[in-house]
N, C-alpha and C positions, 0 to 999 in steps of 0.2 A: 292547551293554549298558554301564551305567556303573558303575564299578566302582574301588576302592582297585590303581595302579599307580606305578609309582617317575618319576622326572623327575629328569635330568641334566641341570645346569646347563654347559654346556659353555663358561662364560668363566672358571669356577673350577677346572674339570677340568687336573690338570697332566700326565696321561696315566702317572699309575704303573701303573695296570692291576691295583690291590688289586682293583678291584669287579669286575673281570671273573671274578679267581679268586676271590672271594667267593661267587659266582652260582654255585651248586650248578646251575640248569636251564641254563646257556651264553644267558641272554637277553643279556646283553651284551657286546658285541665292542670293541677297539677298534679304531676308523676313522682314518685321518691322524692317528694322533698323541694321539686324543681316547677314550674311552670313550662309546658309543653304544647305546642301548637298541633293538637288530637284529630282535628276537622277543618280539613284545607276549605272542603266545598263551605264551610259555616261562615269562613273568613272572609267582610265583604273588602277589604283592604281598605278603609277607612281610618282604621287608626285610632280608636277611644282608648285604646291600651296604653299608647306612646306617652301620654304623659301623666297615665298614674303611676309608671314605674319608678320607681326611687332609687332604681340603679343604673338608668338608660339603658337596660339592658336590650332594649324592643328597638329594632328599626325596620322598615320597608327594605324593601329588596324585589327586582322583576326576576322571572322565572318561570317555568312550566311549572305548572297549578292548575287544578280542574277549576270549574267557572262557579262564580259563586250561587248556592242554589237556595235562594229567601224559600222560595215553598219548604224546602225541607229544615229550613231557620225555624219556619213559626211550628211548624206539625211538633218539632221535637218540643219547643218550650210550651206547648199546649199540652203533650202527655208529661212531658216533667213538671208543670204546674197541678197535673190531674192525680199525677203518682203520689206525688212529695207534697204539695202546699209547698210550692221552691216557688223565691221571688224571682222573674226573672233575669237576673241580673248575670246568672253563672256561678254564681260561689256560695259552698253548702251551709259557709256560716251562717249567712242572711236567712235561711229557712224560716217563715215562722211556725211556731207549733205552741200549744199549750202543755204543761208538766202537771199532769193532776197529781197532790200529794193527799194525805192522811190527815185530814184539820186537825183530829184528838192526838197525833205523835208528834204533832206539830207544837201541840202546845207547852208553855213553859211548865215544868212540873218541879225543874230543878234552882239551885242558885244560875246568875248568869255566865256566861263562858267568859274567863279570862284571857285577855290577850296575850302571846306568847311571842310578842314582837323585842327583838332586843336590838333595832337599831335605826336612827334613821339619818339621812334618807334612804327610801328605797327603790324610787325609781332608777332605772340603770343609768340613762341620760344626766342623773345628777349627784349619783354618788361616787366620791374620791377614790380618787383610784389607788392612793394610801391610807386609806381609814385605818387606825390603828385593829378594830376589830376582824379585818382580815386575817390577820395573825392567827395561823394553826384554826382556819374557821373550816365549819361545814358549811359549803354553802347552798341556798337553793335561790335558782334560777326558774321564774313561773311565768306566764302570760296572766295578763289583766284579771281575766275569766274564769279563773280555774277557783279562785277565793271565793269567787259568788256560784260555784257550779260545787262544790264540794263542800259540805255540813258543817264536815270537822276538819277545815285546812290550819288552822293553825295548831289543833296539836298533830294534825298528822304529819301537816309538812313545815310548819315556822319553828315550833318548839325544838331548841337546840341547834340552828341554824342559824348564817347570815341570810337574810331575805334580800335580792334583788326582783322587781317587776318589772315587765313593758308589755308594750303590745307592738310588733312587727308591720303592722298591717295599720296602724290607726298613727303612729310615730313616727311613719317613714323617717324609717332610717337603717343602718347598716348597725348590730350592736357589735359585730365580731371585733372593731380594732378597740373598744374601751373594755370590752372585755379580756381581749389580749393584755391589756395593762395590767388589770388585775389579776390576771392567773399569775402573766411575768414576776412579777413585781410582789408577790405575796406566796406567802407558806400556806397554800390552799389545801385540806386535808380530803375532800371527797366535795363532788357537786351532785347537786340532785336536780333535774329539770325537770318541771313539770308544764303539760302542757296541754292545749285542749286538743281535740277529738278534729275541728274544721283544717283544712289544709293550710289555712292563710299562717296558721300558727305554726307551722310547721318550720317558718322563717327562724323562730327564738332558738327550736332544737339544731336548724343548721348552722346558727351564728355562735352557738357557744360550739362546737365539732371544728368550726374552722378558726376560733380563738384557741382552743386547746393544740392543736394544730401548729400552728402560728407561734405559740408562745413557747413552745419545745418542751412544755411539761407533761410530766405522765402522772393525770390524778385520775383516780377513779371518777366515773363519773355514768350515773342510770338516765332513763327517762319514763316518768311516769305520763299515762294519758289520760284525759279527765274527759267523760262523755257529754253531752250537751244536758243531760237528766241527772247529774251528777254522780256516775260511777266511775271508778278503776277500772278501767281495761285493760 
């Protein structure tokens, strides 16, 4: 049948993963990085997607499409609710779960943890894109989440580094052209990104690939992934 359905532009997509958790029926997932329309039948062509996107990347478009099927909307968020504890929102971030830790490993035994921050600011949105400390820096690039999901992030990942954070998904915004600045524009020695484990995060690891990109430098550059329980993957 032809029918009113959504179309993802995927060279504009920066992979925050808004539209996935926008998608009340889970019609979209993201794939590599990108947001993908997975379940046409899920899709009621309503449009909740359209304006969480932060890149306009979503519009309507008529076309042959199977018809949208609500019984099979609610069966799936009934057993992904019964599987998972998943809110149903669509996006694996939002899950809630509980983390049972170790109270006695928990406890302080030692002096307190120093911080290993040597600069500020650090949010991406508001640091110069000339800071002199750029110079011959390492630098690491993290999501919000990764500080509060891993134990020991600052000596494993601030200690000897410039610290940049955001969050893709909560800042809407594009970070790749203020990152371009800085790679351009500075003697960057290696970047480290670190990022979580949910797809919405996936935005921060494509937006520093398409600044590196962009600014025509060749720096080394890893990505670390940090799980919702706080491990290295």
């Amino acid at each position: 049948m032809i029918r009113k359905i959504i179309r993802i532009d995927r060279e504009k997509c920066n992979g925050c993963g808004a539209c996935a958790s926008a998608c009340h029926e889970g019609a979209i997932e993201m794939v590599n990085g990108k947001a993908k329309l997975t379940r046409e039948v899920y899709c009621d062509g309503l449009g909740d997607c359209l304006p969480a996107c932060p890149m306009d990347a979503i519009s309507f478009e008529e076309r042959e499409a199977p018809a949208y099927d609500e019984a099979a909307v609610l069966a799936a968020k009934q057993r992904k609710a019964k599987e998972h504890g998943a809110l149903p929102c669509g996006c694996p971030g939002t899950q809630s779960k509980a983390i049972n830790r170790d109270k006695c490993s928990a406890a302080v035994t030692a002096a307190p943890a120093v911080s290993r921050l040597s600069q500020w600011p650090v949010q991406i949105k508001l640091v110069p894109v000339n800071a002199p400390y750029f110079d011959k820096a390492d630098l690491l690039i993290a999501a919000d989440c990764t500080a509060y999901a891993y134990g020991d992030f600052h000596n494993k990942f601030i200690n000897g580094r410039i610290t940049l954070i955001g969050c893709p998904k909560l800042d809407g915004c594009d970070y790749a052209e203020k990152l371009t600045s800085v790679f351009a524009g500075n003697d960057i020695k290696s970047i480290t990104v670190v990022r979580m484990e949910v797809p919405c995060c996936g935005g921060i690891e494509q937006a520093v690939k398409r600044a590196l990109l962009a600014s025509g430098k060749s720096i080394p550059c890893r990505v670390v992934t940090i799980s919702t329980d706080g491990r290295i993957l």
